[in-house]
C-alpha positions as CSV (number, residue, x, y, z in Angstrom):
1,X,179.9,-231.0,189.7
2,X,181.6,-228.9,186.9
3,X,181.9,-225.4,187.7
4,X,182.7,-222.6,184.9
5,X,183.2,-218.9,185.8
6,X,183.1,-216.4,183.4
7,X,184.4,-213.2,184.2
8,X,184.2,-209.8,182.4
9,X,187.1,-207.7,183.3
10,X,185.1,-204.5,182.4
11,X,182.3,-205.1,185.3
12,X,182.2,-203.1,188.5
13,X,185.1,-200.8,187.2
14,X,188.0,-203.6,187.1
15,X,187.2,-205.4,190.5
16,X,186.3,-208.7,189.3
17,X,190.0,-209.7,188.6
18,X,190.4,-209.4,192.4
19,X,187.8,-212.0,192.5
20,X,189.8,-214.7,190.8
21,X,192.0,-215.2,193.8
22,X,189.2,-215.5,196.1
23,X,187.8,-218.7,194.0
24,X,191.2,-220.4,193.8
25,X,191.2,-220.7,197.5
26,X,187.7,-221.5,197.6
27,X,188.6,-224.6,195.7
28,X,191.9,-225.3,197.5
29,X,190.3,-228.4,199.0
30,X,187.1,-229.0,196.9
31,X,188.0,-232.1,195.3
32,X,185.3,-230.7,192.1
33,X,186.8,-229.4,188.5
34,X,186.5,-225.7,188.2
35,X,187.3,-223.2,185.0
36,X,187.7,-219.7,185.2
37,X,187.7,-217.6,181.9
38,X,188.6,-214.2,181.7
39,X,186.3,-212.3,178.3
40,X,188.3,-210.3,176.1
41,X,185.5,-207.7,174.4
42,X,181.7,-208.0,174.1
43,X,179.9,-210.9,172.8
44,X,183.1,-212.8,174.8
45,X,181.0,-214.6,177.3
46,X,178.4,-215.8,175.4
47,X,180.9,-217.9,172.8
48,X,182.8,-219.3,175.6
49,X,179.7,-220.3,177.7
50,X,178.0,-222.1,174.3
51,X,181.8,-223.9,174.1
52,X,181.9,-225.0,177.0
53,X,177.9,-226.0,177.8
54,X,177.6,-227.6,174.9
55,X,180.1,-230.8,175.6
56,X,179.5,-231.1,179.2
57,X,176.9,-229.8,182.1
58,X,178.1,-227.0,184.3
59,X,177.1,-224.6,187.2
60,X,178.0,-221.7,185.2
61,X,178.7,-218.3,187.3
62,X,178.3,-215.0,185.5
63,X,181.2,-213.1,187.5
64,X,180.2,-209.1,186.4
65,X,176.8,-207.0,185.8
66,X,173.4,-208.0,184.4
67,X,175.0,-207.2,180.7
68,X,177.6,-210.0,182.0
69,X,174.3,-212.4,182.7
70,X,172.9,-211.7,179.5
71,X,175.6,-212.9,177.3
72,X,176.0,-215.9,179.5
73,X,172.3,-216.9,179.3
74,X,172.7,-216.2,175.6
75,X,175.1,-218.7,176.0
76,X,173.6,-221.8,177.7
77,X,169.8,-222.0,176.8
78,X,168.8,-225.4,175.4
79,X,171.5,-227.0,177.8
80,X,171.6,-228.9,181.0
81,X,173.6,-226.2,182.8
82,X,172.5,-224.3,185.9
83,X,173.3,-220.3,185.5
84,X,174.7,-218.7,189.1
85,X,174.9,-214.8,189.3
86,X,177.7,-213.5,190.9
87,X,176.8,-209.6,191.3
88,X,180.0,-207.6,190.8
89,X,178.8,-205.0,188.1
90,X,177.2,-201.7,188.6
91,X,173.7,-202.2,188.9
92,X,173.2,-205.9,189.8
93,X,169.6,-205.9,189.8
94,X,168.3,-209.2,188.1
95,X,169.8,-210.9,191.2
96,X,167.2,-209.1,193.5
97,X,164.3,-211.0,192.2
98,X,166.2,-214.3,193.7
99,X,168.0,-213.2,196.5
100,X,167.7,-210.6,199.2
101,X,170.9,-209.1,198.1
102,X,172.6,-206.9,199.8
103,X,176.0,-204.9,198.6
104,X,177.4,-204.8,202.4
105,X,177.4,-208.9,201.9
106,X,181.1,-210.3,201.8
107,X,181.4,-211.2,198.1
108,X,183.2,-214.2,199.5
109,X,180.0,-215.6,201.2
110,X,177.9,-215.1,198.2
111,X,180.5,-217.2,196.4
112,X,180.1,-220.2,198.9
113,X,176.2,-219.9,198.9
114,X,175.9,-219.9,194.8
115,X,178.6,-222.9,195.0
116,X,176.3,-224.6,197.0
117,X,173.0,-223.1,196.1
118,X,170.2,-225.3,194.7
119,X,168.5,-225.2,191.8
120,X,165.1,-224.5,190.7
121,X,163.7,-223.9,186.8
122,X,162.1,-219.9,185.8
123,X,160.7,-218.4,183.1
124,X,162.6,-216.6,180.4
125,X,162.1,-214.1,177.4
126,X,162.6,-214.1,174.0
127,X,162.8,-210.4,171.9
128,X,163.9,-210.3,168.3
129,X,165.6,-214.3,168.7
130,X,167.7,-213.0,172.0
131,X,166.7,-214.0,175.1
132,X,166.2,-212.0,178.5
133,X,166.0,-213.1,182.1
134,X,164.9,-209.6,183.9
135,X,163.2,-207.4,182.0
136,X,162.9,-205.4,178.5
137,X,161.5,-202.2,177.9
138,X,161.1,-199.2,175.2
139,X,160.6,-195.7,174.9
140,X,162.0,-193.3,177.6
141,X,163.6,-195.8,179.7
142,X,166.1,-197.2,177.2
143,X,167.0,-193.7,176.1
144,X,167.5,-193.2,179.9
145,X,169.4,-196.9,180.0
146,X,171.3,-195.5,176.8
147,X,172.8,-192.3,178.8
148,X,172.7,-194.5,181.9
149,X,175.4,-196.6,180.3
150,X,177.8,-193.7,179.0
151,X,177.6,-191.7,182.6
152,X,178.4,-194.9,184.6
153,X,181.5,-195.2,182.7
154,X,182.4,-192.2,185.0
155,X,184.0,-192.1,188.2
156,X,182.4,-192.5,191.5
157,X,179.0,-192.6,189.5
158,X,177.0,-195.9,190.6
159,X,174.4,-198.0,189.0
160,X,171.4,-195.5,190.9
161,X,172.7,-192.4,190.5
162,X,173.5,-192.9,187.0
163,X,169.8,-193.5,186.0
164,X,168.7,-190.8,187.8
165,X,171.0,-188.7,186.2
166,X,170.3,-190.2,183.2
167,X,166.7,-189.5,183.3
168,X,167.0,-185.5,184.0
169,X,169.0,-186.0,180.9
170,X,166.4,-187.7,178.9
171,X,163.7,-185.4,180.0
172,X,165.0,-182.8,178.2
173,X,165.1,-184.5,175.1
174,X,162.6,-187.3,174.9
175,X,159.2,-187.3,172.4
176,X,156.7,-189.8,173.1
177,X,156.1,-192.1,170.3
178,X,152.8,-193.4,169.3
179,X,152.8,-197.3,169.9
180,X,150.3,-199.8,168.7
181,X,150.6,-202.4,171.4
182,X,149.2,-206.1,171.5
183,X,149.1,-208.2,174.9
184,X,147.8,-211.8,173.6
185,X,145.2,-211.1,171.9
186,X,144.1,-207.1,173.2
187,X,145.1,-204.3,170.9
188,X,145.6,-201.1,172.0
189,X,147.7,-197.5,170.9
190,X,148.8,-195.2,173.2
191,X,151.4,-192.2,173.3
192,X,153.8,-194.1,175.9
193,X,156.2,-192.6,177.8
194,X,157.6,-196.0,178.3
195,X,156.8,-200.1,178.0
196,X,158.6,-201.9,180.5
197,X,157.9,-206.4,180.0
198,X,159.3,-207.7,183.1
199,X,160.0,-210.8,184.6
200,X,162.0,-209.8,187.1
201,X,160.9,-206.6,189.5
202,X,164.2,-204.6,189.2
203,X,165.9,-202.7,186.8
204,X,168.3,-199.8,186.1
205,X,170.0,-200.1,189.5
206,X,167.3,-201.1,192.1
207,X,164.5,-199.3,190.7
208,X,161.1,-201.2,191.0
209,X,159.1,-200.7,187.9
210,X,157.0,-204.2,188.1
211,X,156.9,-204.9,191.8
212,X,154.4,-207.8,191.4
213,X,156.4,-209.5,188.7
214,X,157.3,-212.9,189.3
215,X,160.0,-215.0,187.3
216,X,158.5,-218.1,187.5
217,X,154.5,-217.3,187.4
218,X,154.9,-217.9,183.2
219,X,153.7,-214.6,182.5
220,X,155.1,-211.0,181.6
221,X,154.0,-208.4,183.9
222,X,153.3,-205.6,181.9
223,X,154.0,-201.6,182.6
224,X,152.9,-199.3,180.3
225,X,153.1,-195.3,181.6
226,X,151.1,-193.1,179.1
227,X,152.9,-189.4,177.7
228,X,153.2,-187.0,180.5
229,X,154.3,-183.4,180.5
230,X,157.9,-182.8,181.2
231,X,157.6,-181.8,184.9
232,X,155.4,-184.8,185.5
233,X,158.2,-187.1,184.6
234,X,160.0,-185.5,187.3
235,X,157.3,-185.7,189.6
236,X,156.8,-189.5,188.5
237,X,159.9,-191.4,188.4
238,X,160.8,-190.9,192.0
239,X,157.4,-193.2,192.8
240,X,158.8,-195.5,189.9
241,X,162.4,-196.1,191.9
242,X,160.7,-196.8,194.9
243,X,157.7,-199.2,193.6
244,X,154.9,-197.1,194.5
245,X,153.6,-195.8,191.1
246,X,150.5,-198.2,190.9
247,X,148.1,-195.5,191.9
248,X,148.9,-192.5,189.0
249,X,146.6,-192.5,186.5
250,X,148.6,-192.7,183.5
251,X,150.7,-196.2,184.9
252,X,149.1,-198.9,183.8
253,X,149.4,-202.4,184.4
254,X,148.9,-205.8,182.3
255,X,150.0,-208.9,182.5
256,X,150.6,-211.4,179.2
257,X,152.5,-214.2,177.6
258,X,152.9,-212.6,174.0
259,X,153.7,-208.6,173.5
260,X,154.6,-206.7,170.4
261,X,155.6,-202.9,170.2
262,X,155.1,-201.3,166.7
263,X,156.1,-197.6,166.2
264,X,156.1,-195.5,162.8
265,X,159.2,-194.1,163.8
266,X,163.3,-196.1,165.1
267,X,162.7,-195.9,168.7
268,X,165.3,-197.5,171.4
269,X,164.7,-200.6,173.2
270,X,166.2,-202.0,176.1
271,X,167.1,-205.4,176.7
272,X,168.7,-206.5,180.2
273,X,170.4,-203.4,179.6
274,X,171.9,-203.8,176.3
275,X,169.9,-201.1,174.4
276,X,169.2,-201.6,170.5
277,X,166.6,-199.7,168.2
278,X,163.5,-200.4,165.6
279,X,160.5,-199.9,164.8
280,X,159.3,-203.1,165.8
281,X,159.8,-205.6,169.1
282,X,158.1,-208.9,170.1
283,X,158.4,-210.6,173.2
284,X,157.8,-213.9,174.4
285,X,157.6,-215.9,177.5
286,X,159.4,-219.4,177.6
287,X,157.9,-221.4,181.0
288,X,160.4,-222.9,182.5
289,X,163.2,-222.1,180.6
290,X,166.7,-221.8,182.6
291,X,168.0,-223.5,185.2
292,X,168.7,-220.9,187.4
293,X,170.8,-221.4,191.0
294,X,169.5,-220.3,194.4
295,X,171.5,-219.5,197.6
């Protein structure tokens, strides 16, 4: 087997170069060919991954955060390769859906298990011709992702406490726009507060916004939380991070294979955590569309 790591020097605050050493020795006396390439500025990962995937099939390990794993998968659809998270980054959450993770693990045994994981085909996403493997969403949440980003940038500020801090900031701020939303073939406006389309459960550093999402079911499940008053956001969100927002009266939940967000106004959108804006967004589910690894 051909194994390609890709490594982005910017994840977990500079660690992952430490990490380099630690798969050397792993392949001291593994008689298999193994690359490791080191990305030099954003949009890196995915040219090297397309370079390389596209001349031979490889187990290809995303070495860095979910942002890391999006470029990556950006990289390799449409090819034979097998995608392998390695979580090193700040938030780490698409691994969660796959893995019981747990950040007390030696990063040296997840290593060994992804090397010699199996593999097994899940669903993937499509929004605007780039594809996601966890989950995209619009509204407040990727103005929270938005300041999420900038304040983890900071010191001793992980991938958690940065949303949550990024969401008191965002309260302040934040206007709910008036979406006309379509789900297959229902139609509906609402004033959301937010429209998460998940395949995976976790996002924005372990919080649980889709908790019966499944990433290889072939649908999107669907979270749509209708405008709420200021101090209700404060109120709400803590049931968000833990999972148990099903029961308040403006979460609402759908699931669907075809979803398209149009607002009058640019609003933000959030895509594995790389945060754009429009006016308009449509997603799509691909069955079976990666080959992802397993432990």
């Amino acid at each position: 087997m051909n194994h390609l790591f890709i490594i982005n020097p910017a994840a977990g605050k500079g660690k992952t170069l430490k990490l380099i050493p630690v798969i050397e020795k792993i392949f001291e006396h593994r008689n298999e060919k193994y690359v490791i390439e080191v990305t030099k500025g954003v949009g890196h990962a995915t040219e090297l991954v397309r370079k390389y995937s596209s001349t031979e099939d490889f187990r290809i390990y995303s070495v860095g955060g979910d942002g890391t794993l999006n470029e990556v998968l950006n990289g390799m659809v449409n090819t034979n390769s097998s995608l392998a998270v390695i979580p090193s980054g700040s938030g780490n959450d698409f691994i969660k859906s796959i893995y019981n993770y747990s950040k007390k693990e030696k990063i040296e045994d997840i290593f060994l298990k992804m090397i010699d994981g199996k593999e097994k085909y899940i669903d993937l996403g499509i929004v605007n011709n780039r594809y996601f493997l966890n989950i995209a969403s619009a509204g407040f949440d990727a103005e929270v992702a938005y300041n999420a980003i900038k304040l983890k940038k900071m010191p001793f500020i992980g991938g958690k406490l940065a949303y949550i801090l990024g969401i008191i900031i965002t309260v302040f701020k934040y206007k709910s726009p008036d979406l006309q939303i379509i789900i297959d073939n229902r139609k509906f406006n609402m004033k959301a507060l937010l429209v998460a389309v998940a395949n995976g459960r976790y996002y924005g550093g372990g919080i649980n916004v889709t908790p019966e999402a499944k990433i290889d079911d072939g649908i999107f499940n669907v979270c749509n939380i209708e405008e709420v008053s200021k101090p209700r956001i404060l109120v709400l969100f803590p049931k968000v991070i833990k999972g148990t927002h099903s029961k308040i009266k403006e979460v609402h939940f759908q699931n669907g294979k075809k979803i398209k967000l149009v607002s009058p106004k640019i609003i933000s959108f959030n895509i594995d955590g790389e945060i754009s804006r429009g006016k308009e967004v449509e997603f799509s589910m691909i069955e079976n569309g990666i080959k992802i690894v397993c432990p």
